[in-house]
PDB file of the backbone (N, CA, C, O) and the ligand in Angstrom, with CONECT records:
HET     ZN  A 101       1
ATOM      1  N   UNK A   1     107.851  94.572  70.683  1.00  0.00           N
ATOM      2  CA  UNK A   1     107.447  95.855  71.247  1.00  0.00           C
ATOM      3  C   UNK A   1     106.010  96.181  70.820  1.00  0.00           C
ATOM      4  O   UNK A   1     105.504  95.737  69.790  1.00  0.00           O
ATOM      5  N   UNK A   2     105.288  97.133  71.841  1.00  0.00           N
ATOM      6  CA  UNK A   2     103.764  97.514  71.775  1.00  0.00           C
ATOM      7  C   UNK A   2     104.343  98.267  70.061  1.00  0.00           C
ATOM      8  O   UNK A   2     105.483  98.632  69.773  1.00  0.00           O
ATOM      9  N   UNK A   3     102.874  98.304  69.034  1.00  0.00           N
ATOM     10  CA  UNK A   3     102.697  98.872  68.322  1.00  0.00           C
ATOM     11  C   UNK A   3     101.170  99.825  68.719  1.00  0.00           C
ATOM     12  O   UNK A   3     100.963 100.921  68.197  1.00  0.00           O
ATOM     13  N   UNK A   4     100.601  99.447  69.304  1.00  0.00           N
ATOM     14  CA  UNK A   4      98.932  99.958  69.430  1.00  0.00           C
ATOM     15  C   UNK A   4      98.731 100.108  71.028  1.00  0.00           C
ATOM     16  O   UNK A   4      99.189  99.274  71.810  1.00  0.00           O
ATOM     17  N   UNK A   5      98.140 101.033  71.363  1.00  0.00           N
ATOM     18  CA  UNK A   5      97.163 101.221  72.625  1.00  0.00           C
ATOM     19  C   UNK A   5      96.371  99.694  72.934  1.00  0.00           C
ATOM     20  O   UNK A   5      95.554  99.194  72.160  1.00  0.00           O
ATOM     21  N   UNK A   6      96.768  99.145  74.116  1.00  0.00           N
ATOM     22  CA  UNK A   6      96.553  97.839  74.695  1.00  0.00           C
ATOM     23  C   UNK A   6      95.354  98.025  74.781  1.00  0.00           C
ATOM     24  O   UNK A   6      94.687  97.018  74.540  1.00  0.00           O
ATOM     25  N   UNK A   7      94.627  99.198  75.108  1.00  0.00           N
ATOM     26  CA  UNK A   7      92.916  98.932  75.504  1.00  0.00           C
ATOM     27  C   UNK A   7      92.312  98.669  74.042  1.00  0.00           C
ATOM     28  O   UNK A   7      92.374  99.315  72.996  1.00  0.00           O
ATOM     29  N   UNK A   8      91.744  97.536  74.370  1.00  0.00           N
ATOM     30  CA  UNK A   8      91.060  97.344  72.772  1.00  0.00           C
ATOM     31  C   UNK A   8      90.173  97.700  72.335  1.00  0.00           C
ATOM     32  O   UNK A   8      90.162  97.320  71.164  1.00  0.00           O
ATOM     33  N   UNK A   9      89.256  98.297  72.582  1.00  0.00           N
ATOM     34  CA  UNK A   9      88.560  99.379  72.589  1.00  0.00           C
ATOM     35  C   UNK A   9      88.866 100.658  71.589  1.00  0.00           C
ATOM     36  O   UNK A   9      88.092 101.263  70.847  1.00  0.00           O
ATOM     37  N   UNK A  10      90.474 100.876  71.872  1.00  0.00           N
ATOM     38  CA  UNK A  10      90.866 102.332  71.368  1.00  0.00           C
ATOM     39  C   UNK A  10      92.207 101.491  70.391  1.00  0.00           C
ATOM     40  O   UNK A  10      91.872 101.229  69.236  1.00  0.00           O
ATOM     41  N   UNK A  11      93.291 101.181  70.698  1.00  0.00           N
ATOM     42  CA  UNK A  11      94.120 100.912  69.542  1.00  0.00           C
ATOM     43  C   UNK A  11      95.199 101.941  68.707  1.00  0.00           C
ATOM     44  O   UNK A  11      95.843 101.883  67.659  1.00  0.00           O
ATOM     45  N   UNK A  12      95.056 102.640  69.502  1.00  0.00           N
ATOM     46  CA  UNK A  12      95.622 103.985  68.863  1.00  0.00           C
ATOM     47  C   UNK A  12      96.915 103.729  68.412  1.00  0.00           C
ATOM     48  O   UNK A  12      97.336 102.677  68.893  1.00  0.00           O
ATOM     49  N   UNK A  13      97.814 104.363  67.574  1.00  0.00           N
ATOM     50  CA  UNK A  13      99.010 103.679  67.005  1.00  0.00           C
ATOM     51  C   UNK A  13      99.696 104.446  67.760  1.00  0.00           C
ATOM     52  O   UNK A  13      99.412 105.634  67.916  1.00  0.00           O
ATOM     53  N   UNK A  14     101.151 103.586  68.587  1.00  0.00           N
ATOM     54  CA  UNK A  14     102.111 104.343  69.036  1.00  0.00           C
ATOM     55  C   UNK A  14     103.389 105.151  68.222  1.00  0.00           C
ATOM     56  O   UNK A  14     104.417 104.824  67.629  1.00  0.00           O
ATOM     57  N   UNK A  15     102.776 106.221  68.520  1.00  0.00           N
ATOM     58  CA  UNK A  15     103.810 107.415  67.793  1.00  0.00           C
ATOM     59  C   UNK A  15     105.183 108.055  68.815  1.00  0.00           C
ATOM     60  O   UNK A  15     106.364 108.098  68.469  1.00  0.00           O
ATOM     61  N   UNK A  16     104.761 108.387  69.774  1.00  0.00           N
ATOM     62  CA  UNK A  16     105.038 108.832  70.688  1.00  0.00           C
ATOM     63  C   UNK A  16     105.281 108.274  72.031  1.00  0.00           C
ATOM     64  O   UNK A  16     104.537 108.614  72.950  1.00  0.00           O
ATOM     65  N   UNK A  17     106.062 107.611  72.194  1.00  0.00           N
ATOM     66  CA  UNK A  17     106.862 106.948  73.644  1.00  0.00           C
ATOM     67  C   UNK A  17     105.963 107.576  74.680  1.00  0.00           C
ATOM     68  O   UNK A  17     105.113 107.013  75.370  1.00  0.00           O
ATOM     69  N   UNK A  18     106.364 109.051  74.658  1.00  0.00           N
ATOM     70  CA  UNK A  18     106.272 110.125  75.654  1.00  0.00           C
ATOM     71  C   UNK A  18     104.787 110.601  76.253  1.00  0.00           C
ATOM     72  O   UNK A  18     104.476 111.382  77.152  1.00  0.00           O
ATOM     73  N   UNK A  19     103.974 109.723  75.287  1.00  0.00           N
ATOM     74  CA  UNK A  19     102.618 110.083  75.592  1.00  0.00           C
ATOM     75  C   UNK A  19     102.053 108.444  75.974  1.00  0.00           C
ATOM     76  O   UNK A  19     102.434 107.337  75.593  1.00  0.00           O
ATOM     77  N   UNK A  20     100.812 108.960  77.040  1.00  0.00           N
ATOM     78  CA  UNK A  20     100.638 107.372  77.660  1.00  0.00           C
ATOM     79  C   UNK A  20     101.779 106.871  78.396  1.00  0.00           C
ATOM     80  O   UNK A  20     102.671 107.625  78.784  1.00  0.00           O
ATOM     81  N   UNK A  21     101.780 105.655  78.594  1.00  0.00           N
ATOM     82  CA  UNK A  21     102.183 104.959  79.537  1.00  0.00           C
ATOM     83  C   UNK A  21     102.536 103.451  79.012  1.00  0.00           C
ATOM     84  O   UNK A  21     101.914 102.798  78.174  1.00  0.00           O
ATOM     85  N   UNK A  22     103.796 103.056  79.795  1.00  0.00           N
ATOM     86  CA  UNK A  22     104.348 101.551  79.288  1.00  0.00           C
ATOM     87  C   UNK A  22     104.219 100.712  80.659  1.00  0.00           C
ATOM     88  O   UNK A  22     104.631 101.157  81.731  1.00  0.00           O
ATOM     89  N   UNK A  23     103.695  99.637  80.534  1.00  0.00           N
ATOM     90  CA  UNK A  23     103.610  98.726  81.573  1.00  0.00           C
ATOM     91  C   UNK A  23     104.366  97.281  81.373  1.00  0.00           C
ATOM     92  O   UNK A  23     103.768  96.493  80.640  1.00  0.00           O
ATOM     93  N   UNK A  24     105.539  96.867  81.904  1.00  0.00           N
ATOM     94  CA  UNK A  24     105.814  95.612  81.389  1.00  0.00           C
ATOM     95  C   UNK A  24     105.461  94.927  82.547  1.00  0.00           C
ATOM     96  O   UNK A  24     105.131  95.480  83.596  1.00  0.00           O
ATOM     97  N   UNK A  25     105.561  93.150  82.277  1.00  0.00           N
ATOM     98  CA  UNK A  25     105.262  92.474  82.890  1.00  0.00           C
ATOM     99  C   UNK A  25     105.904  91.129  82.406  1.00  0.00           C
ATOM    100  O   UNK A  25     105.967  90.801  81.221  1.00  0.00           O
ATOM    101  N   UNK A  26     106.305  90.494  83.305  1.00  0.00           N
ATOM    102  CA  UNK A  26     106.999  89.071  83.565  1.00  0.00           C
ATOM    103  C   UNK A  26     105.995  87.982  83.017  1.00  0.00           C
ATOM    104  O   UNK A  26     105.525  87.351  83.963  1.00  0.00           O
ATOM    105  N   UNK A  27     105.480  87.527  81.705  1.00  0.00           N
ATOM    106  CA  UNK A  27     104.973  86.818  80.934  1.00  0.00           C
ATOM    107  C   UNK A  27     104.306  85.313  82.343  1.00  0.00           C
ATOM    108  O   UNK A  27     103.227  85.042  82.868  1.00  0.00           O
ATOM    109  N   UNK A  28     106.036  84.625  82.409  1.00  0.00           N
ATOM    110  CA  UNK A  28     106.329  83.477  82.635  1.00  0.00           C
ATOM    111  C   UNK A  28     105.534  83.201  84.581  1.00  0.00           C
ATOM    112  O   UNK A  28     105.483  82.165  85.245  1.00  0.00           O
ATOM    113  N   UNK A  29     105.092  84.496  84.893  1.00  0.00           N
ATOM    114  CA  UNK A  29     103.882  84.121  86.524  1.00  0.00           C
ATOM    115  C   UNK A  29     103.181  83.578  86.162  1.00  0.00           C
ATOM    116  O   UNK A  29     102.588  83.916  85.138  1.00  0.00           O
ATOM    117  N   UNK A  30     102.876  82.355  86.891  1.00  0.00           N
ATOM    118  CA  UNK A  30     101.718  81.855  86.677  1.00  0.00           C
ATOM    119  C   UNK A  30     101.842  80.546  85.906  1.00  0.00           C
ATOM    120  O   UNK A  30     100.824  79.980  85.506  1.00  0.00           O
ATOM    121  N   UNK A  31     102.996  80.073  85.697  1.00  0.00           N
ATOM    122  CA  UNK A  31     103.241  79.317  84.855  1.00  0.00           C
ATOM    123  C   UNK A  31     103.826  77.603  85.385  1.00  0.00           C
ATOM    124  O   UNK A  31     104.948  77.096  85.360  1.00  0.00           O
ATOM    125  N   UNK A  32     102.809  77.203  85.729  1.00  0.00           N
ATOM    126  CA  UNK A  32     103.630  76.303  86.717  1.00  0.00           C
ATOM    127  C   UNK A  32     104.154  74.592  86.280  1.00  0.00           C
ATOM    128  O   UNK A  32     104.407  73.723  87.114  1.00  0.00           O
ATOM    129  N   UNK A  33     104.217  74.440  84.932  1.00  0.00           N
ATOM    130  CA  UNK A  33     104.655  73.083  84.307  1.00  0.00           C
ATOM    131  C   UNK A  33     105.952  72.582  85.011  1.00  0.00           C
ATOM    132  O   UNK A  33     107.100  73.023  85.067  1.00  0.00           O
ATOM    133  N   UNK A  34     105.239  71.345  85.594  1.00  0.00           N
ATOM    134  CA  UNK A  34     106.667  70.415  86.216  1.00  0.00           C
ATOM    135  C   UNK A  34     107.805  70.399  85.244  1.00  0.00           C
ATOM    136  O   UNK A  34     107.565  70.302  84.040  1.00  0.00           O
ATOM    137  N   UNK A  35     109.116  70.494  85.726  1.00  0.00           N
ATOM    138  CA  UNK A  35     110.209  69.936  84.883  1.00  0.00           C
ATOM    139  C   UNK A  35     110.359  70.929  83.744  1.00  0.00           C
ATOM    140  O   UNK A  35     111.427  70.809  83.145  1.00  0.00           O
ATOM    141  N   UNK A  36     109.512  71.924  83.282  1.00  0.00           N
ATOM    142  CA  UNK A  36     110.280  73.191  83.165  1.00  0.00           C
ATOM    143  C   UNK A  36     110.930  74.362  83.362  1.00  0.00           C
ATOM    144  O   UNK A  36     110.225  75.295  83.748  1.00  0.00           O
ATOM    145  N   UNK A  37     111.965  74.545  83.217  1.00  0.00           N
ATOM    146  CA  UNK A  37     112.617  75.569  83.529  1.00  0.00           C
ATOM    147  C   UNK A  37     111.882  76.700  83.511  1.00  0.00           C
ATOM    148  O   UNK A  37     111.247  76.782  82.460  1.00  0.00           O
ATOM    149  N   UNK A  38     111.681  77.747  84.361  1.00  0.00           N
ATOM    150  CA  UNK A  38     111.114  79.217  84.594  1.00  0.00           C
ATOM    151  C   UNK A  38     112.112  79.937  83.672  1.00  0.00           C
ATOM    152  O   UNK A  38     113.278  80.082  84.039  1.00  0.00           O
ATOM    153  N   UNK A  39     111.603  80.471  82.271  1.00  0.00           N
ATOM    154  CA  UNK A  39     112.086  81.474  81.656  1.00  0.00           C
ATOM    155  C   UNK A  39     111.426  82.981  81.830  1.00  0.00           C
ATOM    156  O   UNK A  39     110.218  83.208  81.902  1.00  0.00           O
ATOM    157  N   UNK A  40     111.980  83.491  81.857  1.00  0.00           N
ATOM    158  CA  UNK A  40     111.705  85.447  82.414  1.00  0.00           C
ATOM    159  C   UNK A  40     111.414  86.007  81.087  1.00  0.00           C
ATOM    160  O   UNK A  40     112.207  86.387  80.226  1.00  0.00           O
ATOM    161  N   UNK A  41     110.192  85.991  81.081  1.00  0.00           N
ATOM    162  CA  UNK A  41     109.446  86.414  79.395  1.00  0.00           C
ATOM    163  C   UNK A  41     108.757  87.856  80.076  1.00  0.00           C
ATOM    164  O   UNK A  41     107.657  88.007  80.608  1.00  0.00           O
ATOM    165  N   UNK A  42     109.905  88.876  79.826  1.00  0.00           N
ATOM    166  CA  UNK A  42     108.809  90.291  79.743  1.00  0.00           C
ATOM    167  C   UNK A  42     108.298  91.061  78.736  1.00  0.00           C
ATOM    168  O   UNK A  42     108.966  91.607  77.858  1.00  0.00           O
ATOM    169  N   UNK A  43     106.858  91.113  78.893  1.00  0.00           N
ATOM    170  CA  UNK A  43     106.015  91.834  77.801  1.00  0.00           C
ATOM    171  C   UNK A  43     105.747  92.799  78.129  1.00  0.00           C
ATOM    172  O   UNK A  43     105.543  93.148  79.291  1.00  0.00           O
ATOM    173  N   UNK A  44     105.668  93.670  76.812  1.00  0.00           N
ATOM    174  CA  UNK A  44     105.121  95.397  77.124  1.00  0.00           C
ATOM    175  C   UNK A  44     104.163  95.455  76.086  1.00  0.00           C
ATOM    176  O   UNK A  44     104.024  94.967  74.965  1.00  0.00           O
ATOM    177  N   UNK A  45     103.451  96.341  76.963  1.00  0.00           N
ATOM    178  CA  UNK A  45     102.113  96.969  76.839  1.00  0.00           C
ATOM    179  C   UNK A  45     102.157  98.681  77.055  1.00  0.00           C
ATOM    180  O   UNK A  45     102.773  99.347  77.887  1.00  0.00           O
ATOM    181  N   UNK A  46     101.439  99.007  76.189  1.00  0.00           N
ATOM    182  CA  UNK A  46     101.300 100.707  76.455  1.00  0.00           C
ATOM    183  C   UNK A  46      99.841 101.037  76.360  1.00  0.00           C
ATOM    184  O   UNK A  46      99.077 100.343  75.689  1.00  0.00           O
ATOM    185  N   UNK A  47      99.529 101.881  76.893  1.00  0.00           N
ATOM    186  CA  UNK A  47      98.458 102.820  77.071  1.00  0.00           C
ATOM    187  C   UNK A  47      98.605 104.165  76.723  1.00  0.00           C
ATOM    188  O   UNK A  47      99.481 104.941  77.104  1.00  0.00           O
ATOM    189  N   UNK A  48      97.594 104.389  75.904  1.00  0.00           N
ATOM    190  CA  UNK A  48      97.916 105.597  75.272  1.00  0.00           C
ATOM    191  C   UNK A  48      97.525 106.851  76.087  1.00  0.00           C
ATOM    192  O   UNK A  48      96.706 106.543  76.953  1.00  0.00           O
ATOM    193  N   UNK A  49      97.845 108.174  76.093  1.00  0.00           N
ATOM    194  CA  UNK A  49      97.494 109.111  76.988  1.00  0.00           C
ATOM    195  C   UNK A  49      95.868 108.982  77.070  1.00  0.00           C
ATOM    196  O   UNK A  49      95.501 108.419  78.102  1.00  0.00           O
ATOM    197  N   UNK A  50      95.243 109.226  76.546  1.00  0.00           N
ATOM    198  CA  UNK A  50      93.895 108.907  77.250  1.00  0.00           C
ATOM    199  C   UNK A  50      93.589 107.873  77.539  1.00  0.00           C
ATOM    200  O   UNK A  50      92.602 107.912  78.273  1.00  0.00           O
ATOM    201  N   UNK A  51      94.023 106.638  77.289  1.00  0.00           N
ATOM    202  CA  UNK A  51      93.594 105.402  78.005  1.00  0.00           C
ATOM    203  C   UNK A  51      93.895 105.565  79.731  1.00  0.00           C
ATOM    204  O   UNK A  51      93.148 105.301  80.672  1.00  0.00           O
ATOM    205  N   UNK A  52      95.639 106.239  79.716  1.00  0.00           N
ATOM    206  CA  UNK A  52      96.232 105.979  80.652  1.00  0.00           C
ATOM    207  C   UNK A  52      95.556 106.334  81.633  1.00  0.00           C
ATOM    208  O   UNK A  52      95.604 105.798  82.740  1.00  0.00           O
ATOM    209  N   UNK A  53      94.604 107.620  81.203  1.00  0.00           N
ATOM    210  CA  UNK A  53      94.426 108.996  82.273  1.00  0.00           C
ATOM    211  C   UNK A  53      93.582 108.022  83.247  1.00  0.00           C
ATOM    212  O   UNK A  53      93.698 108.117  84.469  1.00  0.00           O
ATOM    213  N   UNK A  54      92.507 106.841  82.479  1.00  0.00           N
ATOM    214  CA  UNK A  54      91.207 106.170  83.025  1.00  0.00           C
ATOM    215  C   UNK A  54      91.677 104.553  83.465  1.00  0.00           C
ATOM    216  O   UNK A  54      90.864 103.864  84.083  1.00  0.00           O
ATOM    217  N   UNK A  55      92.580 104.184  83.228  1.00  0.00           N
ATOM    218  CA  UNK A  55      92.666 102.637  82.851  1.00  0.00           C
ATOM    219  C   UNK A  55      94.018 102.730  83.435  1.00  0.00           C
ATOM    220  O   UNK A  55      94.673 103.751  83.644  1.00  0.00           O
ATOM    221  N   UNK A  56      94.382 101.300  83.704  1.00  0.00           N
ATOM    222  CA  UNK A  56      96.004 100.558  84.095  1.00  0.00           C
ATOM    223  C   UNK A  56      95.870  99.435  83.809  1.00  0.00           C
ATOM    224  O   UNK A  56      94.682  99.127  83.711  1.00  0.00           O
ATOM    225  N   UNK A  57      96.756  98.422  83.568  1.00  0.00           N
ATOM    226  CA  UNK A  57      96.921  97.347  83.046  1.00  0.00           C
ATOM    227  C   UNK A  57      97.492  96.290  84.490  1.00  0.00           C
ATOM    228  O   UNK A  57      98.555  96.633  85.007  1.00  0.00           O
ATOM    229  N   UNK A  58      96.804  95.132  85.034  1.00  0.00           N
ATOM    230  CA  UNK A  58      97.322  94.277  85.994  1.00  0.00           C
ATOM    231  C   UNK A  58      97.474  93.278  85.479  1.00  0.00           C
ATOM    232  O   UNK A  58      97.161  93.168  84.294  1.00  0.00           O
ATOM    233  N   UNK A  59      98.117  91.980  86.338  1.00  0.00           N
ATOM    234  CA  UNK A  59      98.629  90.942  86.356  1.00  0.00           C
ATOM    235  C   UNK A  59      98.025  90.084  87.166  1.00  0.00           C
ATOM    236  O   UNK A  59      98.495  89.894  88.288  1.00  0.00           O
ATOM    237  N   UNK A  60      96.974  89.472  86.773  1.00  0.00           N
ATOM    238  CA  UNK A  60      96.421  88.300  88.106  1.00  0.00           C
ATOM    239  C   UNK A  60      96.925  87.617  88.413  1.00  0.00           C
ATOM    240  O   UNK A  60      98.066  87.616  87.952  1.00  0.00           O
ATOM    241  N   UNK A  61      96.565  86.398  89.471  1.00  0.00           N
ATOM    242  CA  UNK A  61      97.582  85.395  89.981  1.00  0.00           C
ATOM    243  C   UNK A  61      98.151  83.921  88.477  1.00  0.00           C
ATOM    244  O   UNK A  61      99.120  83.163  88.480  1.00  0.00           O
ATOM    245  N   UNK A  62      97.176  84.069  87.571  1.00  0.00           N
ATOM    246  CA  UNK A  62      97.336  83.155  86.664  1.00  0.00           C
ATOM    247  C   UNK A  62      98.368  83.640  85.503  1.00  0.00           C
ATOM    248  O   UNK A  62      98.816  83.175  84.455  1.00  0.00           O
ATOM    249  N   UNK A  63      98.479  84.655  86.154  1.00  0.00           N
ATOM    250  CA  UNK A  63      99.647  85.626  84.826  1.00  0.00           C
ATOM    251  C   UNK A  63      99.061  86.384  83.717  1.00  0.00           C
ATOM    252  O   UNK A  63      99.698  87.015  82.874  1.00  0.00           O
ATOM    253  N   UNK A  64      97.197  86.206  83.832  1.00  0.00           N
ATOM    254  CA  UNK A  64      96.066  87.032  82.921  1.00  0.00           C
ATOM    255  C   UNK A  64      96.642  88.454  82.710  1.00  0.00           C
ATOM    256  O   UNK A  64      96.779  89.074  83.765  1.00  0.00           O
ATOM    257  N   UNK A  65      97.067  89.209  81.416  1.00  0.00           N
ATOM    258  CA  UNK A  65      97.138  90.617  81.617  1.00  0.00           C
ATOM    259  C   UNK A  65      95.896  91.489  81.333  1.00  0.00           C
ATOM    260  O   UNK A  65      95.079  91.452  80.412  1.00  0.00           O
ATOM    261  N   UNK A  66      95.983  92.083  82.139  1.00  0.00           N
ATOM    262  CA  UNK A  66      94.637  92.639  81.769  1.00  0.00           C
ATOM    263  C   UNK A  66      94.254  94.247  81.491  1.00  0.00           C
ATOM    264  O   UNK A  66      95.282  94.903  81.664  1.00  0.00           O
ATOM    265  N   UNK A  67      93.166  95.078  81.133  1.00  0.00           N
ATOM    266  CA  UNK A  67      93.204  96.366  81.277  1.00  0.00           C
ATOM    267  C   UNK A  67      91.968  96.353  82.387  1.00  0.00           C
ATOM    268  O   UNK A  67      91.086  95.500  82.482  1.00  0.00           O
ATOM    269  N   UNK A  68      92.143  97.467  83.147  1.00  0.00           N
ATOM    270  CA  UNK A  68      91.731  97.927  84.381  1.00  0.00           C
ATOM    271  C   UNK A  68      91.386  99.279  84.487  1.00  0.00           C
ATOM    272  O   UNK A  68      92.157 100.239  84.484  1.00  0.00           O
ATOM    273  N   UNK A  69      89.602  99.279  84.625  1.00  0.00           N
ATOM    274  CA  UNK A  69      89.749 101.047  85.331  1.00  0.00           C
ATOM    275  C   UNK A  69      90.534 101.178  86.060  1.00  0.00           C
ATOM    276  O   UNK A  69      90.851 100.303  86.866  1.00  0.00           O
ATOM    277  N   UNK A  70      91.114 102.412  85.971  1.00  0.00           N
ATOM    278  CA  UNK A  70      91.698 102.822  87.994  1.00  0.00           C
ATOM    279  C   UNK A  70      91.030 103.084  88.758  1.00  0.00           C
ATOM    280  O   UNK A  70      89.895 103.545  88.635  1.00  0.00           O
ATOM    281  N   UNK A  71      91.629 102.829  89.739  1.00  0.00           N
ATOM    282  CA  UNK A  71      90.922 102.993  90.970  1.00  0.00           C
ATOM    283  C   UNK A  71      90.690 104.666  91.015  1.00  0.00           C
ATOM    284  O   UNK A  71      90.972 105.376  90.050  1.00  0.00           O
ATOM    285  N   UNK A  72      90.171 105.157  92.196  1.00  0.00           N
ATOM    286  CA  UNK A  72      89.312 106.593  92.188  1.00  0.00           C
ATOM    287  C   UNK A  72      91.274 107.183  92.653  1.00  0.00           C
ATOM    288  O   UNK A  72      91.939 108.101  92.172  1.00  0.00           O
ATOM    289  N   UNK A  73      91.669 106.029  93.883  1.00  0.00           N
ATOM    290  CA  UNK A  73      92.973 106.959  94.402  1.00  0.00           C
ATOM    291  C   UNK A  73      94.107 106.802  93.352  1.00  0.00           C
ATOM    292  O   UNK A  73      94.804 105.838  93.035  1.00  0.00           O
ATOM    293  N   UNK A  74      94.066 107.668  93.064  1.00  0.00           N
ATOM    294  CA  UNK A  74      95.223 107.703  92.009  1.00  0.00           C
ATOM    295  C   UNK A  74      96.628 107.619  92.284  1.00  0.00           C
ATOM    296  O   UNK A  74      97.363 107.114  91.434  1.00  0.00           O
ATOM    297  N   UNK A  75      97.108 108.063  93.398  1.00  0.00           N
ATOM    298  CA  UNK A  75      98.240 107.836  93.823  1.00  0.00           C
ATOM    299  C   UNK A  75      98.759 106.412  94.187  1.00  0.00           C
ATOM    300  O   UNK A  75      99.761 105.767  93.877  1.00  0.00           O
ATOM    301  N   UNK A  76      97.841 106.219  94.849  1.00  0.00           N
ATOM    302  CA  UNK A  76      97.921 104.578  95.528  1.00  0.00           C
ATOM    303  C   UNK A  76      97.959 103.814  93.803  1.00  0.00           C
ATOM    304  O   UNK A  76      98.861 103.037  93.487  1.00  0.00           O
ATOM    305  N   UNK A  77      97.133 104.101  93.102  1.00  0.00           N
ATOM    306  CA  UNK A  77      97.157 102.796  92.418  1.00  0.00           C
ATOM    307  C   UNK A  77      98.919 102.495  91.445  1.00  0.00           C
ATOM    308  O   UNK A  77      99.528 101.493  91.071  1.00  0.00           O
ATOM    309  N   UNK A  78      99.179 104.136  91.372  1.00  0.00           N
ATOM    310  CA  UNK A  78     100.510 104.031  90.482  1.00  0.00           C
ATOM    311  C   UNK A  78     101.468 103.683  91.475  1.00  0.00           C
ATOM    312  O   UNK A  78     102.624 103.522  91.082  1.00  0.00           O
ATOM    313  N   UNK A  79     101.208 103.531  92.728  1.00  0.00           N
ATOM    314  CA  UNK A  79     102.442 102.546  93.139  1.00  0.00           C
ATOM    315  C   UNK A  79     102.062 101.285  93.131  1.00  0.00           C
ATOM    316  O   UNK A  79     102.989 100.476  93.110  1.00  0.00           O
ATOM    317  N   UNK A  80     100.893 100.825  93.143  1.00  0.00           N
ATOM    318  CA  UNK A  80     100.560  99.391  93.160  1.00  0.00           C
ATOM    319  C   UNK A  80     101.009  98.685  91.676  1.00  0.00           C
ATOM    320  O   UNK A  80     101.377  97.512  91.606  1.00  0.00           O
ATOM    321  N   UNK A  81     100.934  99.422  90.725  1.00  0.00           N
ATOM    322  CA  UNK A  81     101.173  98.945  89.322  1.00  0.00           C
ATOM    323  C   UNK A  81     102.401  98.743  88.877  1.00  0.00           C
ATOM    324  O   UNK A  81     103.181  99.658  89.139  1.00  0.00           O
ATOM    325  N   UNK A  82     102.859  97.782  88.250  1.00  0.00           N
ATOM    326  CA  UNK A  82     104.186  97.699  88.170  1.00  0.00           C
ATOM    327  C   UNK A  82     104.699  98.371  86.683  1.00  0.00           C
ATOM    328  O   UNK A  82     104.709  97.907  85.543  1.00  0.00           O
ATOM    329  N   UNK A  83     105.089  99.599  87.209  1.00  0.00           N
ATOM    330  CA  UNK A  83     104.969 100.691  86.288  1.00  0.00           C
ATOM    331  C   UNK A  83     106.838 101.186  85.613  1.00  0.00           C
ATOM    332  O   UNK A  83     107.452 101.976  86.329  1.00  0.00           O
ATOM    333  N   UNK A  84     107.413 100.772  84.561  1.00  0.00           N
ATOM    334  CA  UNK A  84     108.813 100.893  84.080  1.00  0.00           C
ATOM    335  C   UNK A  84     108.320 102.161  83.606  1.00  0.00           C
ATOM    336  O   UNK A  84     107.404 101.914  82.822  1.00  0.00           O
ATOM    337  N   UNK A  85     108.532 103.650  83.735  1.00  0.00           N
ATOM    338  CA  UNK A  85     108.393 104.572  82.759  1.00  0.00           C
ATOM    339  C   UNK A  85     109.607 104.620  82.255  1.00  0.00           C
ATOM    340  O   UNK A  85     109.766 104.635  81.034  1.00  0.00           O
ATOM    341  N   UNK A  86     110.887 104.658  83.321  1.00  0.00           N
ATOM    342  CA  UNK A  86     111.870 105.226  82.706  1.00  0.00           C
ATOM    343  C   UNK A  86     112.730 104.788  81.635  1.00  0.00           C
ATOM    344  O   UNK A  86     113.464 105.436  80.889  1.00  0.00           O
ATOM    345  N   UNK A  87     112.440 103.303  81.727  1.00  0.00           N
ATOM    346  CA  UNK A  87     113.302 102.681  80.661  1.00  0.00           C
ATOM    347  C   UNK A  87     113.435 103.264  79.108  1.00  0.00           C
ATOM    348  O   UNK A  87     114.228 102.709  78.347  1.00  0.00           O
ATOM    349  N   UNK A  88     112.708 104.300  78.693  1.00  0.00           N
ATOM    350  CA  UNK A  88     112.558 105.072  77.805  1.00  0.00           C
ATOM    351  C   UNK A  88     114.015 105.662  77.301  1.00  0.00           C
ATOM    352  O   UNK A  88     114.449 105.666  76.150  1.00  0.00           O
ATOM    353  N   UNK A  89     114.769 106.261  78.746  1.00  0.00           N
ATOM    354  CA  UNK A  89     116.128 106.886  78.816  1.00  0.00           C
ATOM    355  C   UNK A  89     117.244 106.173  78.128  1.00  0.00           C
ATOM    356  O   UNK A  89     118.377 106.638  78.000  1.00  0.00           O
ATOM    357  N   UNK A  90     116.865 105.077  77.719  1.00  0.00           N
ATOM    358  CA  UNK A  90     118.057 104.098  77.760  1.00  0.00           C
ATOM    359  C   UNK A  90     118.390 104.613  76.201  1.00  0.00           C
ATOM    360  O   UNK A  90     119.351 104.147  75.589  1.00  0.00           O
TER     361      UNK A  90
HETATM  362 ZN    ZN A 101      94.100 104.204  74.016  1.00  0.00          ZN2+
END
């Protein structure tokens, strides 16, 4: 599990679930070795409330995770992002 704000830059220690933002992601895209089995490796990442407000975290085609300004439309981009908030509930 995230301990720190993913933007490295900032690092902030996670205290608070509820603040910022959790992004997981499927490790194993991108991964294309013959004759191995595809294991489902998901990693999480958080962004802390001010990272979140400016930044999102993507997934390139090589499986690179990355941090990302957002885009200006804000709506559009939080559906484009593959965004778990709720798993928090559990
Ligand atoms: Zn941060």
């Amino acid at each position: 599990m995230v301990n720190n704000c993913s933007n490295s830059g900032c690092g902030k220690p996670l205290h608070y679930l509820r603040e910022g933002r959790i992004f997981i992601f499927d490790a194993a895209v991108g991964s294309k070795e013959a004759g191995t089995k595809r294991l489902r490796r998901l990693e999480h990442y958080w962004l802390c409330g001010g990272c979140s407000e400016t930044m999102m975290m993507v997934q390139d085609g090589q499986g690179m995770i990355r941090v990302m300004v957002r885009p200006p439309i804000v709506k559009e981009a939080e559906e484009i992002a593959p965004i778990v908030a709720s798993m928090l509930a559990s």
